[in-house]
N, C-alpha and C positions, 0 to 999 in steps of 0.2 A: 326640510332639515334646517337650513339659513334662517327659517321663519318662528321654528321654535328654539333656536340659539338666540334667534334676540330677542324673543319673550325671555327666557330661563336669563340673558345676561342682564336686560333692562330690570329686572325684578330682583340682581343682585344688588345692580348698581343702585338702586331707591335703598335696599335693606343697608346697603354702606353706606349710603349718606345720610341716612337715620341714624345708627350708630354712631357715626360720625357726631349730628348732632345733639346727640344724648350723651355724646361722652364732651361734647364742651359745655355741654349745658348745666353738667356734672360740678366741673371747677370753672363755676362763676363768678365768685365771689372775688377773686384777683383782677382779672377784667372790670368786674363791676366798680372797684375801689379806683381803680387808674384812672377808667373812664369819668369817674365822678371829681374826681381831683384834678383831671386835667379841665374840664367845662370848668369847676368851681374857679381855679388859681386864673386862667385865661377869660373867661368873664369879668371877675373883680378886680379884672385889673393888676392881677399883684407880678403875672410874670408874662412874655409872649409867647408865642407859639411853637417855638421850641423847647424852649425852656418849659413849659408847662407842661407840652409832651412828653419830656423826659423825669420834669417831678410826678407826673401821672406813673408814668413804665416803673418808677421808684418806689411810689406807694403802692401798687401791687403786690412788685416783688416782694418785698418788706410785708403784705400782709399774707402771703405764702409763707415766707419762710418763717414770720414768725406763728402761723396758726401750727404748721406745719411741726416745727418744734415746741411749740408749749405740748401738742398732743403726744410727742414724743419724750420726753420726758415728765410728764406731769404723772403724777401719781394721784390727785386727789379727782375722784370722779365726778364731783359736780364741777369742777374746774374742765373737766375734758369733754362731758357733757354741753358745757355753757359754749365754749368755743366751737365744737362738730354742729352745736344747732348755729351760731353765727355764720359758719359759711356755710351753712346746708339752707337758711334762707333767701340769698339769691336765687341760690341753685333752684330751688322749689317757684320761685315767681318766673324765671328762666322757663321752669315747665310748664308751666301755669299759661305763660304766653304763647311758648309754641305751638303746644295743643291747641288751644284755643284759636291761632291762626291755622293749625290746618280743615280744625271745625268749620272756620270760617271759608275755608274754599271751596268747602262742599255745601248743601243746600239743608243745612240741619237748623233746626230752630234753636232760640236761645236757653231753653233748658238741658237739653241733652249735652250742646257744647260746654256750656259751665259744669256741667257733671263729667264729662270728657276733661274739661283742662282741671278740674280738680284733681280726677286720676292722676293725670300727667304730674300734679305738680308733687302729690304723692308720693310715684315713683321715683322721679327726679331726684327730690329733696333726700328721701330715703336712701338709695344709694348713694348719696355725698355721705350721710351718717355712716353707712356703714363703709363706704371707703375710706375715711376719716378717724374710724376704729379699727378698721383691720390691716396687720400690717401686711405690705404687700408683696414684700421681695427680702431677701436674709438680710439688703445692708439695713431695712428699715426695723427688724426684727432683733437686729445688734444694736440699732439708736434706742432702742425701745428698751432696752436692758433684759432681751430675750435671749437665750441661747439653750438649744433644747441637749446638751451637752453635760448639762452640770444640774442636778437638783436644788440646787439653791436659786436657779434664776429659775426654774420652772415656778418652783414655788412663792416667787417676789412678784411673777406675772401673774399667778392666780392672787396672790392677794392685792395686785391693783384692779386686776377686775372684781373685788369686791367678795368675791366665793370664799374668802378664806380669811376668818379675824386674825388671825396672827403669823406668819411666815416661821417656817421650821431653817433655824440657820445656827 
């Protein structure tokens, strides 16, 4: 009984810290940015170690909120396009490496792992795009100028997604 409780909990506990990991590997792109600003600024010299911490933690933020709001408000779809593939490409090299490091833990040759981390980077990157287009919660469906209450925003959301030449208003 004891022995197949901690098979059945060990086998959840890996499936949560997968999840885990594919949901940060998701929003990489803010991390990625921070981390690169704060090496660059504290390398070059231009600020120390805290200070460059804290303009790293800045330049993230700043590239959340602002990806985060052009995608909400933008109406022109290669504009919303352009920005969901900018941060959906860390996201995709994010998958790209972790697959490919757990390939490497196991005893697989160099093709199959590269075919393995390509999947990953695949799925990875893909769902940033579509979490990047889909809104995920009402207040983000009100930033969005959605409200499924009134015909005239239904209609302003089909014609940002592109399905409709001209909105009925």
């Amino acid at each position: 009984m004891l022995l197949g409780l901690g098979i059945v909990l060990g086998f959840a506990s890996i499936g949560f810290l997968f999840w885990l990991l594919f949901l940060c590997a998701v929003y990489a792109a803010p991390p990625f940015v921070a981390a690169m600003a704060c090496t660059t600024l504290y390398d070059h010299g231009v600020l120390s170690g805290v200070h460059a911490i804290l303009a790293g933690l800045a330049a993230g933020v700043m590239v959340l909120a602002f990806g985060q709001a052009i995608l909400a408000s933008s109406r022109d779809p290669a504009l919303r396009v352009a920005v969901s593939l900018l941060l959906a490409l860390p996201a995709a090299l994010t998958g790209f490496g972790t697959t490919l490091g757990f390939c490497g833990m196991g005893d697989m040759s160099a093709i199959p792992a590269y075919l393995f981390a390509t999947f990953g980077a695949l799925c990875v990157g893909g769902a940033r795009v579509v979490a990047a287009f889909a809104p995920s919660s009402p207040h983000n469906q009100r930033v969005a100028g959605w409200s499924p209450s009134t015909k005239a925003s239904a209609a302003r959301s089909v014609h940002i997604a592109g399905m409709n030449p001209a909105p009925d208003q």
